[in-house]
C-alpha positions, 0 to 999 in steps of 0.5 A, spaced: 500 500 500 502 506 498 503 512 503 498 518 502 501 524 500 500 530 504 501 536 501 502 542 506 505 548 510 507 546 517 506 555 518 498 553 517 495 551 523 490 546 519 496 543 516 499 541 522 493 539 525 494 533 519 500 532 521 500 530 527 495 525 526 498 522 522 503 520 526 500 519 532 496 514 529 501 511 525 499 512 518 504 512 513 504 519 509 509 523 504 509 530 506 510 534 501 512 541 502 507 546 500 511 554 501 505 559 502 509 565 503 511 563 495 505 562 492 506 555 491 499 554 492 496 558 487 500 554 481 497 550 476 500 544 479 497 544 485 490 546 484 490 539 479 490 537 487 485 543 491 481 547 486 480 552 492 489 553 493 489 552 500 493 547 504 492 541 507 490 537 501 491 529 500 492 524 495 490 516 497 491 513 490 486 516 485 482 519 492 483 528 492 480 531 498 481 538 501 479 542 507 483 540 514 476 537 517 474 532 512 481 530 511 481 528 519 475 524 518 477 521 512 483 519 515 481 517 523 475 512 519 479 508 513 486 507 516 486 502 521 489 503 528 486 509 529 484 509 537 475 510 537 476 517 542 479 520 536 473 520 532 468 515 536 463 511 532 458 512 536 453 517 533 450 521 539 459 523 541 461 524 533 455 530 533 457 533 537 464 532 536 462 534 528 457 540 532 465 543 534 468 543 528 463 546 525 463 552 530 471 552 529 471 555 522 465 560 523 468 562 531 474 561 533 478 559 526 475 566 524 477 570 530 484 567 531 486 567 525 484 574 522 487 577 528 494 573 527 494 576 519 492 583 521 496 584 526 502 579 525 503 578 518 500 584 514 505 588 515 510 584 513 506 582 506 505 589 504 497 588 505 493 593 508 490 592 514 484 594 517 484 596 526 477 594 525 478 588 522 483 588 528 478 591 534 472 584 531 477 579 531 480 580 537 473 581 541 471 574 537 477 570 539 475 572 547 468 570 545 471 563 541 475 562 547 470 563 553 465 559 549 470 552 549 471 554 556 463 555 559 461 550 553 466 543 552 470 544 558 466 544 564 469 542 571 475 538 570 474 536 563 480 534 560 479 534 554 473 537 550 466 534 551 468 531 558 472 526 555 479 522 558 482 521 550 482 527 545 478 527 539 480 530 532 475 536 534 481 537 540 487 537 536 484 541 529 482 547 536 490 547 539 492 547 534 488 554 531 490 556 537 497 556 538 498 561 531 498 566 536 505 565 538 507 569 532 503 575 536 509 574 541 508 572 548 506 579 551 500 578 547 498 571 546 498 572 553 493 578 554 488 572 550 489 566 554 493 568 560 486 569 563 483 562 561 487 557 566 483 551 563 484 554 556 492 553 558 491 546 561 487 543 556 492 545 551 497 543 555 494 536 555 493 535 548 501 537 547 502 531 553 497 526 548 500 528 542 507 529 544 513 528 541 510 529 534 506 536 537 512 539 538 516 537 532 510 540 527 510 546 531 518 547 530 516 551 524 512 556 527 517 558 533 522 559 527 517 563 524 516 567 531 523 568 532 525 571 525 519 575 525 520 579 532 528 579 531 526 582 523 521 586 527 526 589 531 531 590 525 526 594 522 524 599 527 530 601 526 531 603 518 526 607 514 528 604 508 520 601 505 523 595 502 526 592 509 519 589 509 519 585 504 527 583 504 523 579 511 519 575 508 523 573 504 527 570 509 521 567 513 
């Protein structure tokens, strides 16, 4: 059998997400490399894999699909091995683990991820930017973060919806969430300092996944390292290329 080709950027959330899951569960892939930051996933080339040009995507033989939360589905029901938790087969757990994933993209996703481009990435890519986009999606991401904490991660829970083992839903969240380590720790912290069981769950899904959670993160703390460094280099010059002479190098 041959290994499914995963096509991604490890500095994208929902390819991490992927990642991960594939080797937790075992499941014998070929990465392949997919540089946001060079537009590769606008070429020709891999919208033959994803018309919509984004990442992740799969290849399973003659089998294309795309968008992170189908791909984990897929994945945790056709390969064998995959522990229940991950995305159970009873019905009654799996609708609300789908109901979860359904408001990631719509609440969470939206919040955190707009904030992150509008506020980190932005400048460095030449984009415009908006502090009202800024000033909704912060409020959004605050909103996302208590509704998980008042929602699915009532009392003690570990994991979301009470459960003892993380699901797909748990893994897809995190890792949304540690995007904003590129804002830098003085402002991830103004987000979730406040959240102890944000922190705490977060920290158990690390522990659940550990070590190939931290090994797909590697990038994104490279990518947060060289942004504050340039980001500092760049206060200091006037110079209007020195932006772009930073992306290049990220």
């Amino acid at each position: 059998m041959q290994p499914i080709k995963v096509y991604a950027d490890r500095r994208s959330q929902p390819s991490r997400a992927v990642i991960i899951f594939c080797r937790v569960n075992q499941i014998d892939f070929e990465e392949i490399t997919v540089d946001l930051f060079k537009s590769q996933h606008l070429t020709a080339e891999f919208r033959k894999i994803n018309p919509m040009g984004q990442v992740p995507a799969i290849v399973d033989g003659r089998f294309k699909l795309f968008e992170s939360h189908a791909i984990l589905r897929y994945l945790a029901s056709v390969f064998p091995g995959v522990a229940d938790h991950w995305y159970p087969a009873d019905l009654f757990t799996r609708a609300k683990i789908e109901s979860i994933l359904d408001w990631h993209h719509s609440n969470l996703r939206r919040g955190a991820a707009t904030l992150v481009m509008h506020t980190a990435l932005a400048p460095f890519l030449g984009l415009a930017t908006s502090p009202h986009v800024v000033k909704q999606a912060e409020k959004l991401l605050m909103q996302s973060l208590g509704r998980i904490e008042s929602v699915w991660l009532k009392g003690d829970a570990k994991f979301l919806l009470g459960s003892p083992q993380p699901s797909i839903a748990d893994l897809s969240l995190v890792c949304e969430i540690m995007q904003l380590e590129i804002l830098g720790d003085d402002e991830r912290d103004r987000f979730l300092g406040a959240h102890e069981k944000i922190l705490i769950w977060m920290d158990n899904v690390k522990k659940a996944t550990s070590p190939h959670f931290e090994e797909a993160h590697e990038l994104l703390f490279q990518v947060k390292a060289s942004m504050l460094s340039n980001a500092a280099a760049a206060n200091q010059t006037s110079e209007p290329s020195t932006k772009l002479k930073i992306v290049s190098k990220l």
